[in-house]
Structure formats: structure tokens, C-alpha cells
DSSP file (Angstrom, degrees, kcal/mol; ACC not computed):
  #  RESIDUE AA STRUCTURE BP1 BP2  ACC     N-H-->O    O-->H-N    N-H-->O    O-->H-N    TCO  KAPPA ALPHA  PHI   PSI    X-CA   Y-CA   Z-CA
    1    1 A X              0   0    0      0, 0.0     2,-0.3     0, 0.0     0, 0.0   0.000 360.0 360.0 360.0 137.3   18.3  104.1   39.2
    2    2 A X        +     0   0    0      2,-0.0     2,-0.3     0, 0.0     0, 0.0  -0.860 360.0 177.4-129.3 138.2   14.5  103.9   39.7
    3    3 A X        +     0   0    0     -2,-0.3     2,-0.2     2,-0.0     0, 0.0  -0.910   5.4 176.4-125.3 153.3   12.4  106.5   41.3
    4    4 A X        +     0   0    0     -2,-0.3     2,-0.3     2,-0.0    -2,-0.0  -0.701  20.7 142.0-160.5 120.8    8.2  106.8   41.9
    5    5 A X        -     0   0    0     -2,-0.2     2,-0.3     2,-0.0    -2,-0.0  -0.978  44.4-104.8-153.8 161.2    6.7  109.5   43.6
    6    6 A X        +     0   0    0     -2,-0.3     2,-0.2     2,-0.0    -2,-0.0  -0.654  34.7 170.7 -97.7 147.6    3.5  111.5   43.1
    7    7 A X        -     0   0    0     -2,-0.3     4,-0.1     2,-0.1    -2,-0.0  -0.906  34.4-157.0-168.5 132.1    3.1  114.7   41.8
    8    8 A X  S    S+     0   0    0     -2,-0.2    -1,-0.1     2,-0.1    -2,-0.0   0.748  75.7  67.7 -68.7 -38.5    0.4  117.1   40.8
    9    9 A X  S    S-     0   0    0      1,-0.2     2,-0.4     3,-0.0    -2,-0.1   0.395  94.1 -51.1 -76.5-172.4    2.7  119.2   38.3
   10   10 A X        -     0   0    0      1,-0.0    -1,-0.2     0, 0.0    -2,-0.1  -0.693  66.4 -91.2 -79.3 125.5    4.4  119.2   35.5
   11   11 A X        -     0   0    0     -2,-0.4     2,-0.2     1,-0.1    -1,-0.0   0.336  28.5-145.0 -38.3 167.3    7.2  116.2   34.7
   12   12 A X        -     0   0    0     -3,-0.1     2,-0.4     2,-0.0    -1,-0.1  -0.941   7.5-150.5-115.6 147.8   10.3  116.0   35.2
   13   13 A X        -     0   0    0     -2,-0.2     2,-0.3     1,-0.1     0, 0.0  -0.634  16.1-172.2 -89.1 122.4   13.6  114.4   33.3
   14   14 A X        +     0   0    0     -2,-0.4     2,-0.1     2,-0.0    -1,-0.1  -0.573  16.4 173.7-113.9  92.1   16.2  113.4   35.6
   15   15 A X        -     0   0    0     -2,-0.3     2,-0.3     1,-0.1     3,-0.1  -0.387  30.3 -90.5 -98.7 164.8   19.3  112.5   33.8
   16   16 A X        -     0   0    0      1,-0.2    -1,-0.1    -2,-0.1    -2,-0.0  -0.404  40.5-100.1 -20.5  90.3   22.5  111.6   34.3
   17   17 A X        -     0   0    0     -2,-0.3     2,-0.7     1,-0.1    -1,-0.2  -0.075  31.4-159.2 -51.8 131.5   25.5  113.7   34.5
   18   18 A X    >   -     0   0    0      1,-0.1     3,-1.4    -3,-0.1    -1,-0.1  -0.881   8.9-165.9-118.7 110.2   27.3  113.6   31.3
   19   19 A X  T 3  S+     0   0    0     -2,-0.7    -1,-0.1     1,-0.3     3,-0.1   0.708  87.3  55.9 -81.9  -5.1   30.7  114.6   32.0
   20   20 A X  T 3  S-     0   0    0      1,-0.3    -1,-0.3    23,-0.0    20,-0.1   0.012 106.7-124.3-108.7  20.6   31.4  115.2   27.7
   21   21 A X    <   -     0   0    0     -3,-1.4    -1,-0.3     4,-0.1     5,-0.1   0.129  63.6 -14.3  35.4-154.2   28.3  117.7   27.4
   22   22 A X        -     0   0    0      3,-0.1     4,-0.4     1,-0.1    16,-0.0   0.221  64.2-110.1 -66.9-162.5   25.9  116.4   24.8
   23   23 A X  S  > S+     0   0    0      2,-0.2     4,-3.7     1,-0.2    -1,-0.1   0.727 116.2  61.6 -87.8 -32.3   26.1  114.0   22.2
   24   24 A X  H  > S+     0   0    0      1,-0.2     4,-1.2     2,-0.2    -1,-0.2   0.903 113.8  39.7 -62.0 -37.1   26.1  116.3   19.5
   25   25 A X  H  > S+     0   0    0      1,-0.2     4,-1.5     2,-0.2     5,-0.2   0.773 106.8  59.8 -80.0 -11.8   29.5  117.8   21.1
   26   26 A X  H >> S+     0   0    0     -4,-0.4     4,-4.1     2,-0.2     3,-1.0   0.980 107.6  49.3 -73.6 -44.6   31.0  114.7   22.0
   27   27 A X  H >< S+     0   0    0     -4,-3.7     3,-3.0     1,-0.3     5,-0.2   0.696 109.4  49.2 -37.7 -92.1   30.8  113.8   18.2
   28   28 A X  H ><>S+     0   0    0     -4,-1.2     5,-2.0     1,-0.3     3,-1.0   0.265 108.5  49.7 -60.2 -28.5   32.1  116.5   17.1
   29   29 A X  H X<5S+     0   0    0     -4,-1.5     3,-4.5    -3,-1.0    -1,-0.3   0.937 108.8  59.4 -29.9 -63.3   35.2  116.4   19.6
   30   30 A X  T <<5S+     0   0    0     -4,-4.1    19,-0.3    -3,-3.0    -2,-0.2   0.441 106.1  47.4 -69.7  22.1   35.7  112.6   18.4
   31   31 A X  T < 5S-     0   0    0     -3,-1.0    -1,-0.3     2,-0.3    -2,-0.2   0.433 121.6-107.4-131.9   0.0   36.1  113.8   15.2
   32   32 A X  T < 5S+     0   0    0     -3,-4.5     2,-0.3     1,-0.4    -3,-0.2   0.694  76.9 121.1  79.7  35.5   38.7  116.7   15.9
   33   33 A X      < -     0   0    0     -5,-2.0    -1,-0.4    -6,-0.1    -2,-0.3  -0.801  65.3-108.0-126.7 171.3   36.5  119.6   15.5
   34   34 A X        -     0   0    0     -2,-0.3     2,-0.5    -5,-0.0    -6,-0.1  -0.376  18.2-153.5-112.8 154.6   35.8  122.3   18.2
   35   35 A X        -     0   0    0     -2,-0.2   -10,-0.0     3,-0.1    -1,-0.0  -0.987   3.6-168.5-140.5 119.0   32.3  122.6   20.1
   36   36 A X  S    S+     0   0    0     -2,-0.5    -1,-0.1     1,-0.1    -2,-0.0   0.503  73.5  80.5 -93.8 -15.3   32.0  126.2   21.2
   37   37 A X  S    S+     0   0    0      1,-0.1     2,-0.3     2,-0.0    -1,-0.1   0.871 100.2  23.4 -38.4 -55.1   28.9  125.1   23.4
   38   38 A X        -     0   0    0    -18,-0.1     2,-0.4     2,-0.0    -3,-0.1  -0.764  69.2-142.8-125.5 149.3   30.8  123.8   26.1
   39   39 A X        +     0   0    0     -2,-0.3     2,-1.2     1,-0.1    -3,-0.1  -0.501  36.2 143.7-139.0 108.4   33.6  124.3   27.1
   40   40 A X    >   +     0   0    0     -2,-0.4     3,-0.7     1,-0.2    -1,-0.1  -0.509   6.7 156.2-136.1 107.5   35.6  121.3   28.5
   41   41 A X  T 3  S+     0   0    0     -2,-1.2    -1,-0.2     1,-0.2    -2,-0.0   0.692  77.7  62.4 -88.8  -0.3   39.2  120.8   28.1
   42   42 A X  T 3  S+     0   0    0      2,-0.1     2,-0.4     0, 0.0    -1,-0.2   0.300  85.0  94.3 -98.9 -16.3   39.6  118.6   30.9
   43   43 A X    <   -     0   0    0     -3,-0.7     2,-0.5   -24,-0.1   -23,-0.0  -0.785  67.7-146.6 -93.9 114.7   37.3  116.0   29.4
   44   44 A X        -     0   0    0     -2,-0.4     2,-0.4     2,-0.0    -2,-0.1  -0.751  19.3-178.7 -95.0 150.6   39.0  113.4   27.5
   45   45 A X        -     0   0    0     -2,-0.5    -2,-0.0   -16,-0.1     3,-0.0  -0.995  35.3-102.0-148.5 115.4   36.8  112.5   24.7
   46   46 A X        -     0   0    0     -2,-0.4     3,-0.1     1,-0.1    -2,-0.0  -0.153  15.6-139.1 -28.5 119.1   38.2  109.3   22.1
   47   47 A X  S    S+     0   0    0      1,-0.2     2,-0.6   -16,-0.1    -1,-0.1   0.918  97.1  42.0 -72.5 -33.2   39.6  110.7   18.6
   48   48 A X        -     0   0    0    -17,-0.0     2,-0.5    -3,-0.0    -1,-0.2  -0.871  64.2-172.8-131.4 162.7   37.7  107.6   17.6
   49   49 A X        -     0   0    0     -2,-0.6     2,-0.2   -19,-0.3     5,-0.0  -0.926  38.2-109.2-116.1 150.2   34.4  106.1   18.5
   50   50 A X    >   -     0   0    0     -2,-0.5     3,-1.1     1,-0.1     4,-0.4  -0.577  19.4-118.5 -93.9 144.9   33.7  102.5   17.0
   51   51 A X  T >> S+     0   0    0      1,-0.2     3,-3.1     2,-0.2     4,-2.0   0.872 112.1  63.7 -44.8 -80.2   31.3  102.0   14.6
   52   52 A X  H 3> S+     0   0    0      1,-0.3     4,-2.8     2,-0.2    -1,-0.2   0.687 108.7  41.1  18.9 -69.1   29.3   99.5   17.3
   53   53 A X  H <> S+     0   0    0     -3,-1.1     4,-1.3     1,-0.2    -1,-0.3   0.594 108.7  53.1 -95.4   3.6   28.7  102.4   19.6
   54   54 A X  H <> S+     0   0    0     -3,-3.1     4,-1.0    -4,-0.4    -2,-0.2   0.789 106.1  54.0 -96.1 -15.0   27.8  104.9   17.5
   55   55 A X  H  X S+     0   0    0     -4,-2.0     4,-2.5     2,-0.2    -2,-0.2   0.888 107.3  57.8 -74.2 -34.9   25.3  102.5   16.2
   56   56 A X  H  X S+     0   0    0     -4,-2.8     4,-2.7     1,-0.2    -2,-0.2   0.753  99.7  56.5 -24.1 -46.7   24.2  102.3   20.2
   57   57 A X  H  X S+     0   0    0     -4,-1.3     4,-2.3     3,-0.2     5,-0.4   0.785 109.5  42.6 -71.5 -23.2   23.6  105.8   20.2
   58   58 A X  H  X S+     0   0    0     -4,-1.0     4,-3.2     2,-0.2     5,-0.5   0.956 117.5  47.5 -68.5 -39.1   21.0  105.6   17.1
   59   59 A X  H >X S+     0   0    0     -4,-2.5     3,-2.1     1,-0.3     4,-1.4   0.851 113.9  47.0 -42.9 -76.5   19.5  102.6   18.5
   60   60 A X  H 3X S+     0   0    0     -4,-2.7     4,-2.5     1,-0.3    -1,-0.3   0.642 113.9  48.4 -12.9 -56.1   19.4  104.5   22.0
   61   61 A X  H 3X S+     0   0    0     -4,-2.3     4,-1.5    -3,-0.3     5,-0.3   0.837 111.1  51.3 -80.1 -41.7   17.9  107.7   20.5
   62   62 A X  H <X S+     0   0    0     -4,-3.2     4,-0.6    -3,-2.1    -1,-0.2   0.590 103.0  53.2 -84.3   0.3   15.4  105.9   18.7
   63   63 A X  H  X S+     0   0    0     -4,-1.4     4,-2.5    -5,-0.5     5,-0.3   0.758 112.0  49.8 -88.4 -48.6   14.0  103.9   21.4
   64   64 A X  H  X S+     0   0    0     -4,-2.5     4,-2.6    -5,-0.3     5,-0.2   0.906 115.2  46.2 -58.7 -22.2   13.5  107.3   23.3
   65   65 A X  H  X S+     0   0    0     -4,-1.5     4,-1.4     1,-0.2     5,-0.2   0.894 111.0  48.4 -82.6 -40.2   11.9  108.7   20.3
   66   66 A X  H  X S+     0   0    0     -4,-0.6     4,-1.7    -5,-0.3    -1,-0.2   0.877 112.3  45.4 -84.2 -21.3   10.0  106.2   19.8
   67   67 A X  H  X S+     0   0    0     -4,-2.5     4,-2.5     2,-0.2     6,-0.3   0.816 112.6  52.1 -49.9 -51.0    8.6  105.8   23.7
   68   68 A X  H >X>S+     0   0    0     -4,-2.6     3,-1.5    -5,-0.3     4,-1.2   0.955 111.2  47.8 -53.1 -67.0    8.0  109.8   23.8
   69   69 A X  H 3<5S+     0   0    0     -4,-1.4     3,-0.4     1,-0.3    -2,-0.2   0.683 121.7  41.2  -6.7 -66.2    5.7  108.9   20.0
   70   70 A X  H 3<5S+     0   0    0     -4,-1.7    -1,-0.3     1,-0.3    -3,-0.2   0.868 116.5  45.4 -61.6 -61.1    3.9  105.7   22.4
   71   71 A X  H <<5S-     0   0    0     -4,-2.5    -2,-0.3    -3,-1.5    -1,-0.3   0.374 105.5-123.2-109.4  -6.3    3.5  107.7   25.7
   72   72 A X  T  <5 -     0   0    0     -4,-1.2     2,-0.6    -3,-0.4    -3,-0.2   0.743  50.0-179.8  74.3  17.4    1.9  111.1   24.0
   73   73 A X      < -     0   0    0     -5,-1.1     2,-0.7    -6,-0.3    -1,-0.2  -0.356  16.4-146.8 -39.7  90.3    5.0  113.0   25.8
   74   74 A X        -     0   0    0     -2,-0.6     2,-0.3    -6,-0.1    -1,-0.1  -0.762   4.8-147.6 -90.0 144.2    5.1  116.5   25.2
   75   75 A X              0   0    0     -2,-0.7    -1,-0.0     1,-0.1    -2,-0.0  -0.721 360.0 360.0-108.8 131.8    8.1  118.3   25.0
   76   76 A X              0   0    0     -2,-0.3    -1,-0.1     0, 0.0    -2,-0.0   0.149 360.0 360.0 -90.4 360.0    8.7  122.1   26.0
């Protein structure tokens, strides 16, 4: 999904709903420990996550890091 529109103000992120709250809590789910953040029992969340995708997520996270780094993004 692609967006462009102009606007005078300050950014805004518009992500994705993430039905497993963050990332930090989905780990910790897939590893059989409790996340007190959120609370979703209704969310089935893998007891394991393959090696593969958890190596996705670094990748993933360091391409955003490294785009905010590029683009002089500051973050509130």
C-alpha cells in the first residue's frame, strides 16, 4: 500500500495492524513466556519461529534503521 499527499505538519507512520502486538511480545510468546504488555489470548502465536524468519526480522529492522540513519528521520 502506497500513499502521497502533502502536508505542512509533522510526519506521520502508518503501519499495519499487527494482530500479535509487537515484536518484542511476539518473541517472547514464541518462546513460552508471558508479555504483560498486551494482553491477547485469542492470538495464536507459533511455540516456534524458524531460524529463517527470525533472521527476516533482523534483516527487516536493520533496513528501517538504516533508512531512518539515510533520511535524517527524527524520532519522538
Amino acid at each position: 500500500m502506497h500513499c502521497v499527499f502533502y502536508y505542512t505538519g509533522p510526519p506521520f507512520v502508518i503501519l499495519e495492524f499487527v494482530p500479535h502486538g509487537d515484536l518484542l511480545g511476539y518473541l517472547k510468546k514464541s518462546k513460552g513466556e508471558t508479555d504483560d504488555y498486551y494482553n491477547l489470548r485469542s492470538a495464536e502465536v507459533p511455540q516456534k519461529i524458524p531460524t529463517q524468519q527470525l533472521y527476516k526480522f533482523a534483516s527487516d529492522i536493520a533496513r528501517g534503521m538504516e533508512f531512518i540513519a539515510a533520511h535524517q528521520v527524527s524520532c519522538i
